[in-house]
N, C-alpha and C positions, 0 to 999 in steps of 0.2 A: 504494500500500500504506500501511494507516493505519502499522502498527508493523513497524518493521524485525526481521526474524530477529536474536537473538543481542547486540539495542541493549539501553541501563541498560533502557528503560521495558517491553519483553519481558522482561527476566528479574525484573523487578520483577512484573510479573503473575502470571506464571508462580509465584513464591512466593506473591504473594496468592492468588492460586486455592488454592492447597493447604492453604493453615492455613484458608481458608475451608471445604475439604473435612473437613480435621482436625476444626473448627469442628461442623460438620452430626454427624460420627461419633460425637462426643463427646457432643452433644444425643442422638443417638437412643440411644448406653450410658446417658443419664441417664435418657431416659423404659422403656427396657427394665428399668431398677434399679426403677420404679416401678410398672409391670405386674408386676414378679415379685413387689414386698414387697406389692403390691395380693392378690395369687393366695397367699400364704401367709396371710395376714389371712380370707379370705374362703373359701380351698378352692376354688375355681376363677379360670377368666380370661374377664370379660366384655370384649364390642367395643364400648367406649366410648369418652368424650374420650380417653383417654389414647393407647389402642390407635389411636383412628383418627388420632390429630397422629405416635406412631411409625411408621404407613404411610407418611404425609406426607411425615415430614423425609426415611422412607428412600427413598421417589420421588426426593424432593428431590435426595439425594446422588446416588445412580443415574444421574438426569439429568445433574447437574453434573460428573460424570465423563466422561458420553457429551459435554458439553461442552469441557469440558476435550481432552480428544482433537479434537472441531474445530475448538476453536482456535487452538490449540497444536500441532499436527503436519499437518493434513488441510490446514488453510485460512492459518494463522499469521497472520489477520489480518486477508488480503485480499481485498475484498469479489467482487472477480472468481471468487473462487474457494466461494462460499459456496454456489450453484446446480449446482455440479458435482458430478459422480459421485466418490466414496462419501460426498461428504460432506453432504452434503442430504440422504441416509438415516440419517448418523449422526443429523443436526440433528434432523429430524421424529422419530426418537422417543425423542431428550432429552425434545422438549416434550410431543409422547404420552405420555410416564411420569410427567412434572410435573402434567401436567391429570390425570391419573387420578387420583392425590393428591389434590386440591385436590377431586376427583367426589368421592373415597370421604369426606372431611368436612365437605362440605358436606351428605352425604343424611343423616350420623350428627348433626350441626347440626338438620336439617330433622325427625329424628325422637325427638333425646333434650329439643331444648331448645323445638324448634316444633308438637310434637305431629304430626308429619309433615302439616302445614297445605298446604304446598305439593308433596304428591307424591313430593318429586324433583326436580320442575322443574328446578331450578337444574342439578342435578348431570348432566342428560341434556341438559341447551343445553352445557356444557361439553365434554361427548365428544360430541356431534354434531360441533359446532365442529373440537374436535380430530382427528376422523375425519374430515371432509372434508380439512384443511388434509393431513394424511399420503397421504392417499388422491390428490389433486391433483396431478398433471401437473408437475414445476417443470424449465423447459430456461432459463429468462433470468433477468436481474435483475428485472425487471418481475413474473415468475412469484414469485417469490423474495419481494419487496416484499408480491405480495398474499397471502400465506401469511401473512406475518408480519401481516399486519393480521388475519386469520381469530383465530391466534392471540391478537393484543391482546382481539379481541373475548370469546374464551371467559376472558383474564385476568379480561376488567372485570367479566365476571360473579360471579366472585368476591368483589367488593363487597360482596356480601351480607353475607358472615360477618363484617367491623368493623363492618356499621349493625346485625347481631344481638345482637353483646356489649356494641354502646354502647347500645341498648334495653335489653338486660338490665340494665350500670351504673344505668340513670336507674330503673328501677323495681325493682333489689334492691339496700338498702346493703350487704347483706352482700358480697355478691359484684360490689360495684362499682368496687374497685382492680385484681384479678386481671378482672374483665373487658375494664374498660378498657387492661390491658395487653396481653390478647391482640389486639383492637381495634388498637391502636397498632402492636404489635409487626406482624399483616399486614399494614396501609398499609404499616408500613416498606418491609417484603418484596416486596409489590407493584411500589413507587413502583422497587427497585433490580430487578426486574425486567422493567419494563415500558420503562425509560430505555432499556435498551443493545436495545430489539426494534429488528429492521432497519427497520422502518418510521419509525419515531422518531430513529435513527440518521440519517438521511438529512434529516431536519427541521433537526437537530442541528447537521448539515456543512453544509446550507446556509445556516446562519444564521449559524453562526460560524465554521466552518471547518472543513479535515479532525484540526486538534488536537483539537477537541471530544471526537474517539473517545477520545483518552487519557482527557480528564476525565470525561468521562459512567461509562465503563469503572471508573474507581477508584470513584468517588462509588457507583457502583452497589453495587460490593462492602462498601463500609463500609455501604448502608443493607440490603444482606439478612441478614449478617452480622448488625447491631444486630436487626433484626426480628427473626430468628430464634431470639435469646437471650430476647428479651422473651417473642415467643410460647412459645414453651416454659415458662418461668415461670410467665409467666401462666394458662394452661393447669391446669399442676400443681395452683398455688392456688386457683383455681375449683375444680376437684375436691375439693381438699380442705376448700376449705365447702361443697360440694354432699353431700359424701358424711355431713363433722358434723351440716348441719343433717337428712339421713337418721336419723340416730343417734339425735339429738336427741326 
């Protein structure tokens, strides 16, 4: 068992999780205050940047609550216990709710900034991915491992969307701080959730040990945590010079 029930470094997580939860709720009352001041400004509510990053974080939460319970109570930690019943239903669709997220703005990406150039694409290799990985058989570790690789795979897909805002940075000044912060802030996000995937986890422990899970585990939360503030931000302020220079 990587973390003991009830040890400092469980009930230290256990509070980081939560102001990390705090965190997420708080982002999506911000971006909720800004669809609403958007919708009094305009008389209606369009499904834009703003609307599809508030989908997002609220997947986001959603997920990390469904996580938060298999961590924390289902599994506490222990990897023997990650492939077992109920908790491998919880797990699969934390991350079904997370990639549906990441689908819904990546196609709003694909059609408000890309002229829907690529279809979709993106956003249907990602629920492909995720529907096989939910839909898959898992009775061992082995099972278990290669989900989570399925999964890494529809993450990395997601790439997309930092090499789209750092294209945009390089070719609009206007909009090349808030871009490149949204840019920034998903690597962040990525990079802490892509560390603690089981697959990666096991890289982790054999390279350095079964401590690793402590460090990886912290380091993760402080980079989606950072990500998640950035993107949001950033976010905003793009809109808000997309929308001036509309005006303009």
């Amino acid at each position: 068992m990587a973390v003991e029930p009830n040890s400092f470094e469980f009930n230290l997580f256990y509070v980081i999780t939560i102001i990390v939860m705090v965190i997420k709720a708080i982002l999506i009352a911000f971006l909720a205050k800004k669809i609403y001041d958007r919708k009094k400004e305009t008389g209606k509510i369009t499904y834009g940047f703003i609307t599809s990053v508030f989908v997002l974080f609220l997947c986001l939460l959603v997920s990390r609550i469904l996580y938060f319970y298999f961590d924390f109570y289902l599994t506490k930690f222990d990897p023997d216990k990650y492939y077992t019943y109920p908790a491998i239903i919880v797990w699969k669709i934390a991350l079904f709710i997370s990639m549906l997220g990441y689908a819904n703005f990546l196609f709003v990406i694909d059609q408000k900034v890309l002229g829907f150039k690529f279809k979709g694409v993106f956003s249907y290799a990602i629920i492909i991915f995720a529907s096989i990985g939910v839909l898959y058989p898992v009775n061992s570790e082995k099972d278990f491992e290669f989900i989570s690789i399925l999964f890494l795979v529809a993450n990395v897909v997601a790439i997309v969307i930092p090499i789209v805002f750092f294209y945009i940075g390089t070719k609009a000044v206007e909009y090349r701080i808030a871009a490149y912060l949204v840019a920034i802030g998903v690597i962040l996000y990525a990079i802490g959730a892509n560390i603690i995937n089981e697959f990666m986890f096991v890289i982790w422990v054999d390279m350095f040990g079964t401590q690793m899970r402590l460090v990886v585990y912290f380091l993760a939360l402080i980079f989606k945590t950072s990500g998640l503030i950035l993107f949001a931000y950033g976010i905003t302020e793009f809109v808000k010079k997309f929308t001036e220079k509309k005006i303009q």
